[in-house]
C-alpha positions, 0 to 999 in steps of 0.5 A: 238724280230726280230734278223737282221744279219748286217754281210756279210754273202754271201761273208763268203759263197764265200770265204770258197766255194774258200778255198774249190775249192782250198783245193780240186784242191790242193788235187789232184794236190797232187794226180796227182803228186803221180800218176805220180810218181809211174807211172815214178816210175814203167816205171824206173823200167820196163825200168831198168828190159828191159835193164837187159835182153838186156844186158843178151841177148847181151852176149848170143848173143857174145858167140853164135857168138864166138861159131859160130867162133869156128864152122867156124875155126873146118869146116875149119879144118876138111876140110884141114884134109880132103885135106890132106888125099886124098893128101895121099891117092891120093900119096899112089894109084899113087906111081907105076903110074911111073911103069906103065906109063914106061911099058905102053911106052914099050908096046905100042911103034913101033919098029923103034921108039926111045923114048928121052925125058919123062916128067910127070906133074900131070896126063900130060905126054910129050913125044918126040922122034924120028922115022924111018917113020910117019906110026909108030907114027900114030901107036903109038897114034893108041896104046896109044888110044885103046890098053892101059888100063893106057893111053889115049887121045893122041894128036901130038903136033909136027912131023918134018923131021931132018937128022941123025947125019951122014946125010944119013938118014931122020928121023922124030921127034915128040912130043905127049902129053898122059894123065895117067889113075889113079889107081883107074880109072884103076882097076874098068876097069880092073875089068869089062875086067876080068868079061868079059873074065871068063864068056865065059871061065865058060860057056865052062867049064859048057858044057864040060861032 
């Protein structure tokens, strides 16, 4: 006995090969959406983890740059710590420099010179006077240029003829500018002049029997 399959068989054979193909693309559209989401899952996490470094990272940053303000404002302090100690200093090695400039002009004037005005800026000194002649002015700048251990580098501003008060004779008043040796510029000199004149004093008393 023969058996005949009247039923449409081939479009059974289609339609569950369809349900297949679409079960199987449902299949990994499904694993393709987990996929993505651990993936976006993970990247969240990693940009999450990244964001905690930079923020720990900025506040590093704000408190090396505070710290950075801190050295900056210290520097500034010990360097205005340090202009004030030479300030000090330089007061404490200068406090007889008035001293020796007054007994420097006594020294080093000429007779028939007459100091009237002596003023003092800094290491500047301003000197006016009157004199009997020119010669005894271009002693006085002679003496205050080679002859002086605290004053140096004299220059004339000013010479003019005046009369006395009674008329009768002609006198010459003048201006020179002097700059004052430092303390500290003055001893060393001094230093080298005293080493000069006892190594001859020693050599003669090294000859005498």
């Amino acid at each position: 006995m023969i058996l005949i399959n009247l039923l449409p068989h081939r479009e059974e054979k289609r339609k569950r090969r369809k349900q297949t193909f679409f079960i199987g693309l449902g299949a990994a559209a499904a694993v393709g959406a987990v996929i993505v989401g651990l993936w976006y899952a993970v990247l969240q996490e990693m940009i999450s983890a990244q964001a905690g470094k930079n923020d720990a990272l900025s506040a590093e940053i704000r408190k090396l740059e505070d710290q950075i303000k801190d050295i900056a404002s210290l520097k500034a302090d010990i360097e205005s710590l340090k202009a004030r100690q030479k300030a000090v200093e330089d007061l404490q090695t200068d406090r007889n420099t008035p001293v020796h400039l007054l007994n420097e002009l006594v020294r080093q004037t000429p007779d028939g010179m007459y100091l009237m005005s002596i003023k003092q800026d800094g290491q500047s000194v301003m000197v006016s006077g009157m004199t009997l002649s020119n010669e005894r002015v271009s002693e006085f700048l002679r003496n205050t240029a080679y002859n002086s251990p605290w004053l140096e580098r004299p220059e004339l501003q000013e010479i003019k003829a005046v009369k006395s008060q009674d008329g009768k004779k002609m006198l010459f008043g003048f201006s020179v500018r002097l700059t004052l040796k430092r303390t500290q510029d003055v001893q060393p000199e001094a230093g080298k002049h005293g080493a000069a004149a006892s190594a001859p004093a020693a050599a003669a008393s090294g000859k005498q029997p």
